[in-house]
N, C-alpha and C positions, 0 to 999 in steps of 0.2 A: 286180843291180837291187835298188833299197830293198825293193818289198814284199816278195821273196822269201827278201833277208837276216833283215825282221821277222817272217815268218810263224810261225815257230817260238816267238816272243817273245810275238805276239800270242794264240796260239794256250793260253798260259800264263799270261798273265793272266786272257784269258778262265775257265778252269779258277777262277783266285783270287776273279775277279769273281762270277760263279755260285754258289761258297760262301759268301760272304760275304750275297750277297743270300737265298741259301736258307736261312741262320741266322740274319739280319736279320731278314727281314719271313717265315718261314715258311709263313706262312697265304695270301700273295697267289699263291703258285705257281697255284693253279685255280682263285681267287676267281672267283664271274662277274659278267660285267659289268655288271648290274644286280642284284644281290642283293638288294636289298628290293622286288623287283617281287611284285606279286600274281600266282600263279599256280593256275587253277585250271581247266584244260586238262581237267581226266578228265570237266568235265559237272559235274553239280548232281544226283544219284544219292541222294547223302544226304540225309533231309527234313528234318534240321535243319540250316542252315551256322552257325558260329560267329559271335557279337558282339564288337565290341571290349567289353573291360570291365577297368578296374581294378582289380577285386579277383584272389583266387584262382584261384575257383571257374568253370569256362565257363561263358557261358551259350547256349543256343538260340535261333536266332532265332523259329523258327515253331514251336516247342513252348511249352508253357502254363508248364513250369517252375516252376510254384508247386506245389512238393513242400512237405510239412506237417513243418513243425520239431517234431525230437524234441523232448522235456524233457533239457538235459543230465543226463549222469550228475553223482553225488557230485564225482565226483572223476576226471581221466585218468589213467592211467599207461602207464610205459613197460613195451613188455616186448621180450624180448633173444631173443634167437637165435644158438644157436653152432654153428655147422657146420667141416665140418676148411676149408673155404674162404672161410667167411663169418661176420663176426660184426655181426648186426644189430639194429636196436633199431628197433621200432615202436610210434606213439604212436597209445594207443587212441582217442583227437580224431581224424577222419577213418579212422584207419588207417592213416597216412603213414611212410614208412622215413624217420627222419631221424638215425641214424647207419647208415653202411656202412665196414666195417674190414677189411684182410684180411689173415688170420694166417699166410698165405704167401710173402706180401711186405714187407718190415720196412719202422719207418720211414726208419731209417738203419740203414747195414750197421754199425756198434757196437750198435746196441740191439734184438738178435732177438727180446727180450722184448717189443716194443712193436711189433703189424701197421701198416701203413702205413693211415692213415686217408683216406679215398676223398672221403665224403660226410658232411657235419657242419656246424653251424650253432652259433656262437656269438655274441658282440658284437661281435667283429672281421669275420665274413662269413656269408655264407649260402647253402648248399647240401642240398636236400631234396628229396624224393619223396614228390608227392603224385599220390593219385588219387582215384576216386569216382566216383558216378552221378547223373548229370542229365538233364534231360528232364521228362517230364510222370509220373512219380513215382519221382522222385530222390531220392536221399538228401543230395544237396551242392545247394547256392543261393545265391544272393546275403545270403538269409538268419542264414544258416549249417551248419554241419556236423557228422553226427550224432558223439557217443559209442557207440563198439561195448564190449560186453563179452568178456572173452577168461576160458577156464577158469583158463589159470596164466599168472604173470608172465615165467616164464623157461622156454625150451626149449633141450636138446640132440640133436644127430644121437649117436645111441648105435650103440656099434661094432655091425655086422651089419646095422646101418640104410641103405638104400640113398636113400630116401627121407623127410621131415620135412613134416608139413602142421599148419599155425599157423592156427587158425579164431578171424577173431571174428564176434561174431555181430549181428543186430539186427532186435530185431522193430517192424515200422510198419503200420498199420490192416491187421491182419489177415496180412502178408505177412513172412514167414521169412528174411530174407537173412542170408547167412556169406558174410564177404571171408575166400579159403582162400587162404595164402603157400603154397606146395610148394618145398621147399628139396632140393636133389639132392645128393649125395655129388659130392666133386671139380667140381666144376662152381661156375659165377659164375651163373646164370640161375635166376629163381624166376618159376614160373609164379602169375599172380593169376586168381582164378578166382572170379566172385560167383556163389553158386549162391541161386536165389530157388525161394522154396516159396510160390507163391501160393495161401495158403487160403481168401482172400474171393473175391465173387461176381463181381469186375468184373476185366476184363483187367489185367494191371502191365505198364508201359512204362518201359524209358530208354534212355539211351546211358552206356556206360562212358566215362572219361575217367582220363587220364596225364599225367601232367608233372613236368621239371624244372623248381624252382625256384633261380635260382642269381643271385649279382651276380657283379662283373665282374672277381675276383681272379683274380692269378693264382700257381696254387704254386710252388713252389721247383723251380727245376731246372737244377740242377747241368751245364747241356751245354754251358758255356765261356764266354766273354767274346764278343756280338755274335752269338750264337745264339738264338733263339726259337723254338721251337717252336708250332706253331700251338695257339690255346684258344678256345673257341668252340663255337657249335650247326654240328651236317650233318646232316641227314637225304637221302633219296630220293624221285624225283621220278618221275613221268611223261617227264620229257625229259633229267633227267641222273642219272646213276645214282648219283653220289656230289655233294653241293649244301652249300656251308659258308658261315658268315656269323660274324664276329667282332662282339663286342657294338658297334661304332661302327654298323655296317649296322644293328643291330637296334632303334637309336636315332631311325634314320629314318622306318622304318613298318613296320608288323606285316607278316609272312610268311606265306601259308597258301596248303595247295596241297591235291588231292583223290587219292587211288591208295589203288588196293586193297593191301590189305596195308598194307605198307611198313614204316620206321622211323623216328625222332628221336633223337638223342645229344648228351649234352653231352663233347667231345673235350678232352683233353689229353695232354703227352706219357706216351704210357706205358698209360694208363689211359684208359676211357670211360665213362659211364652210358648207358642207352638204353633206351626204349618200347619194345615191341616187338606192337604190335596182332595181334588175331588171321590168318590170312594171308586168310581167305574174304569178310574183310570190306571195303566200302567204307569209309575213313576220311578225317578231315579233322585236317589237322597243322596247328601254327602254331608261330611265333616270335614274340615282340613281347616289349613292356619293359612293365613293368608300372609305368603313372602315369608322373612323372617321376622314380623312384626306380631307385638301382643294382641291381634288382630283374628279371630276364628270366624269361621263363617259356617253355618249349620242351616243347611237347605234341602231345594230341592228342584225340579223341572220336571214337567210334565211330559206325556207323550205330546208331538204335534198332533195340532190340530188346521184342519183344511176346511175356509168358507170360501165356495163357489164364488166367481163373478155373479152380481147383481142379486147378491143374498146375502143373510143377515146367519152370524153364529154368537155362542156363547159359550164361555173358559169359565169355570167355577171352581173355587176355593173358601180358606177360612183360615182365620188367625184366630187364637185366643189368649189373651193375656189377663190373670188375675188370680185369685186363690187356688187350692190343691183341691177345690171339692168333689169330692168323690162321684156324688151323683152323675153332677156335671159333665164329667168327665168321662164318664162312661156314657151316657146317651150321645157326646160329641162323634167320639172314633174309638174304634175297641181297644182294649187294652190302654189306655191313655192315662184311663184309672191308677194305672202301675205306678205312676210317677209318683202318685204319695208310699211313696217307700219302707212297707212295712221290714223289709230286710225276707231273711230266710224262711220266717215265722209268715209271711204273708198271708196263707190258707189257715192264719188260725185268725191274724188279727182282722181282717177284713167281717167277719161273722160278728166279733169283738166292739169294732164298731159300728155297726150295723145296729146293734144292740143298747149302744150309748147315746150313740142317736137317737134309735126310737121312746128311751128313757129320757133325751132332752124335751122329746116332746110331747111330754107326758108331764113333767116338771118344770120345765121352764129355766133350768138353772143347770150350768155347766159343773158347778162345785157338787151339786145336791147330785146330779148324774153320774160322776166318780162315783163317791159315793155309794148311791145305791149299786152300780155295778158289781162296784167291790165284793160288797153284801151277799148279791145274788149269784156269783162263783166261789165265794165261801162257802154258804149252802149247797153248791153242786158236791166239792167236794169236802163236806164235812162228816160223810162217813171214814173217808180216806184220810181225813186229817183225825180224825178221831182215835183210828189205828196210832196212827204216828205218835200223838201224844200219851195213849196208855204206854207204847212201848219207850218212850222217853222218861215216864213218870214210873214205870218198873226199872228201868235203866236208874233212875235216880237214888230209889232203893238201894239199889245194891253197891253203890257207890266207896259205903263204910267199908263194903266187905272185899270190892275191888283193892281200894287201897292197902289192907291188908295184904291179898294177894299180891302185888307191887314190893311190899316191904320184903313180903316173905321168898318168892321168885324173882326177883326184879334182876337178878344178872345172868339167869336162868331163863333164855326167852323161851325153849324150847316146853320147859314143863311150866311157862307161866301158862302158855298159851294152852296147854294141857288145862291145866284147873281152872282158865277163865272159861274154855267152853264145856266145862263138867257145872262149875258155878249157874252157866245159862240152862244148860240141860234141866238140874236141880230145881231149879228157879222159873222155868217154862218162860224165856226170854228169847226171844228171838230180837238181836243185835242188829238187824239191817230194818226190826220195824220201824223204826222211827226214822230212816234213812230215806227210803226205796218212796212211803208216799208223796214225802218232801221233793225230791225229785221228778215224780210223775206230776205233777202241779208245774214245776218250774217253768215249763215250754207257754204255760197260760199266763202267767202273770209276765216272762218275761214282754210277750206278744202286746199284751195289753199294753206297759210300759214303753215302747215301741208307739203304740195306737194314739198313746198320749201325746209322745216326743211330737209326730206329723201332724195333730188334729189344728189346722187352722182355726178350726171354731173355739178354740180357747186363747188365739189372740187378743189381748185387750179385754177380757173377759174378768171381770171381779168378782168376789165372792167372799163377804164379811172385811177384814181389814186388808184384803189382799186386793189391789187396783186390776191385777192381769195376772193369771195362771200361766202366762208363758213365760215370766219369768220368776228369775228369783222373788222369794217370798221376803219383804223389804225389810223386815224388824226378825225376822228368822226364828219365827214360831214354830214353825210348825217341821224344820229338820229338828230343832231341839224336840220337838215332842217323839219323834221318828226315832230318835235316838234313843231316848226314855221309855219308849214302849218295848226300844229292841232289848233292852238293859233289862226289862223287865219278862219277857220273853227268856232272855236267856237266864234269867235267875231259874226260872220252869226247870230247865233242864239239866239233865248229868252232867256232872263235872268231871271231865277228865280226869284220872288218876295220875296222869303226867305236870309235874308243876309248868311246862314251858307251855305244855296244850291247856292249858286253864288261862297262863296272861294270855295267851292269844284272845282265848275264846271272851277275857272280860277287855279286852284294848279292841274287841268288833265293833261296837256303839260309839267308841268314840271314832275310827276309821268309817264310817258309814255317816256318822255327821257332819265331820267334816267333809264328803263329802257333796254331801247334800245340800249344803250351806248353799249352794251356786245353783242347783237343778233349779229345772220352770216349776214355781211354785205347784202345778197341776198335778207331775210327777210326785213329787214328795204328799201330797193329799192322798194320793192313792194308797202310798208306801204306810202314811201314818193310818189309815185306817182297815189296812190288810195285816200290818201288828197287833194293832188295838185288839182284831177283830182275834186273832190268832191266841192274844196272852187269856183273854177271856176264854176262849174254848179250853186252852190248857189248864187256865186255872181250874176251872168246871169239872175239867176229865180229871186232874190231882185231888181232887175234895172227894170226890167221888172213890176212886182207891182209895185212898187215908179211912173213907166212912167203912168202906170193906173190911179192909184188913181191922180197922179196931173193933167190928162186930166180928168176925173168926177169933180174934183172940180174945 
């Protein structure tokens, strides 16, 4: 019967289609369906909610907000921060991080001299961290924003240092406040912490406030021809645990939702930025565009907070800027982990790499850890491919006597289909085995491939003639080999009796490498050696029939 001849066809495209569209439009795998919908489900807890406003700065709606503008300083300047992870630059205008660099990860694997640059704003684009306090005696307004003073211009994490804390300071009627950076050894996360020393006689009040500021670029990423990786704002919700919007949603109407705790990020591949508010707190997060300029802002503002006359309080927060590591990510703020975006497959591939990981470190080698991966979900399901392949390799049998039937029925569908499934009967052939295992597999390797696509830890990562698995493979060995395996793969199996379903099935190997010519060299490792591993089993299981049937007869 047709469908049963295509299933196997169809079953394979699908596979083509699926990639195609997951490196196409990356970002739409969990879009929701209303993405600029207001959401503000947790209640109304916070006594200030956010206003729309143009500018920077939030503003409060039911707080007075007319905090009293410093006298600028002379002059702002920048001051720098070098940590073995982070090398940062804040500008004493606000206090704002507006560069982030990280001397861990280069920017290209030729020039380890130079960190991959994260966050940075020049005339070509705009990318910055801002924060501040507003409310009813803020230090940020529609006004404007104070000048802090800082002791030195430039600080280092010095060796036996576990710890770095970067004060600036600022004093307003009466009241002592230090924005304090805490910068950690090995670590991407700095804690921001306002510590307020109220010496005058009347209570101080505000709400902290976070955000990215970024337009709508997007950087360089080397993952192939027709690949995209998703870029964009996610934060967490009250109802979905992981929530993303690419800037076209953010163009429609502002986003804001209420949850204790929680987070906001600006996502790309590889790398993230992210608020990270204190966890005890109710907050109010938002998206929106700023005016009609390519300008988004992705933040946040906290509940006020109230320190007594002649008492001291303290506003805690966290920003983190720097790879997708999973770990990391997860002991920061729950679900944060999300952002390395395994798609729908998530609950498979997270277990997935869980597993590659603990094979890196066991081996020491990101190539060698495909690899064995590969191997060791082979083996899971190599009873289940075993099936597949006997009924593939009886399917191949019968192929003479298919064609036959073809010559003899072939404008007769009704009585071909009659004696194709008498021929299966006869023959004790069941037509979907080689289908149905191929299939129940699929959802595993595609997850893995997925595991591959987000794993940070194969940026810049080599492996025999290959400089970095994250990208294309440079002299493109190893799709021609992917190709040759699948060539050889598919010689294993039944040929169609339809001449148009056989060019298909032998023009697969060359649509599959070309392909592949472009994928991250890492991706195509796996692919060549989930073939390799496949045509070897099939050979294995065809020698083994052939040895049967020539001792029965």
């Amino acid at each position: 019967m047709d469908w049963q001849k295509n299933l196997l066809l169809a079953a394979m495209a699908a596979v083509v289609i699926m990639l195609i569209m997951r490196w196409d439009d990356f970002e739409q795998s969990r879009a929701p369906a209303e993405p600029v919908a207001t959401n503000n489900s947790a209640g109304s807890s916070i006594p200030s909610a956010l206003e729309s406003n143009a500018g920077d700065v939030p503003t409060l709606a039911s707080a007075d907000n007319q905090a009293p503008s410093e006298p600028a300083a002379p002059s702002q300047q920048a001051v720098t921060v070098v940590t073995d992870s982070l090398e940062v630059s804040i500008n004493t205008l606000g206090g704002d991080i507006t560069r982030v660099a990280l001397p861990r990860h280069y920017a290209h694997i030729d020039t380890p001299d130079q960190p991959f640059v994260l966050i940075h704003s020049n005339t070509g684009q705009t990318y910055s961290v801002q924060s501040g306090l507003v409310g009813q005696n803020g230090t940020d307004s529609a006004k404007g924003r104070p000048t802090f003073n800082s002791a030195e211009n430039h600080y280092v994490l010095q060796e036996g240092q576990d710890t770095l804390a970067v004060d600036l300071t600022l004093e307003q009627n009466g009241v002592a406040i230090t924005k304090r950076f805490t910068f950690h050894r090995g670590e991407y996360r700095v804690d921001l912490d306002y510590l307020i020393n109220n010496t005058s006689d009347a209570p101080w009040q505000a709400s902290v406030y976070g955000q990215i500021k970024r337009d709508s670029h997007e950087p360089d990423s080397d993952t192939g021809i027709g690949m995209k990786p998703f870029v964009g704002a996610a934060l967490t919700t009250n109802d979905e645990r992981y929530k993303k919007f690419d800037f076209d949603d953010l163009q429609e109407k502002t986003f804001t939702t209420q949850i204790e705790g929680g987070w906001v990020s600006m996502v790309q591949h590889y790398f993230i930025s992210a608020w990270i508010p204190n966890a005890e707190s109710q907050n109010n997060f938002f998206l929106r565009q700023q005016g009609s300029n390519d300008i988004y802002l992705l933040g946040f503002t906290s509940e006020a907070v109230t320190v007594p006359a002649n008492s001291q309080g303290k506003i805690h927060s966290q920003f983190y800027a720097g790879p997708k590591d999973t770990t990391k990510l997860e002991e920061i703020a729950p679900y944060l982990d999300l952002t390395v975006d395994y798609g729908w497959l998530w609950w498979m591939a997270k277990p997935l790499f869980s597993v590659l990981d603990y094979i890196h470190s066991l081996i020491g080698n990101w190539g060698l850890s495909i690899i064995a991966l590969t191997i060791i979900i082979k083996a899971i399901f190599f009873k289940l491919s075993a099936t597949s392949y006997r009924s593939m390799a009886r399917m191949r049998k019968l192929a003479p006597k298919m064609k036959e039937l073809k010559e003899r029925y072939g404008d007769d569908r009704q009585k071909m289909s009659q004696e194709t499934m008498k021929l299966y009967k006869t023959e004790k052939v069941n037509p979907l085995g080689g289908c149905l295992p191929m299939l129940v597999q699929m959802p595993v390797f595609l997850a893995l491939y997925w595991v591959l696509m987000e794993s940070v830890e194969l940026r810049h990562t080599p492996f025999l003639w290959i400089p970095d698995l994250s990208v294309k493979d440079p002299i493109f060995v190893l799709p021609l080999l992917m190709g040759f395996t699948m060539w050889l793969t598919m010689r294993l199996s039944p040929t169609p009796p339809d001449p148009m379903q056989a060019k298909i099935m032998q023009f697969m190997p060359v649509v599959f490498t070309a392909m592949f010519l472009w994928f991250p060299a890492g991706l195509v490792l796996y692919w060549v050696t989930n073939n390799t591993l496949s045509f070897l089993q099939q050979m294995y299981i065809t020698k083994q029939i052939d040895k049967a049937d020539a001792a029965t007869n």
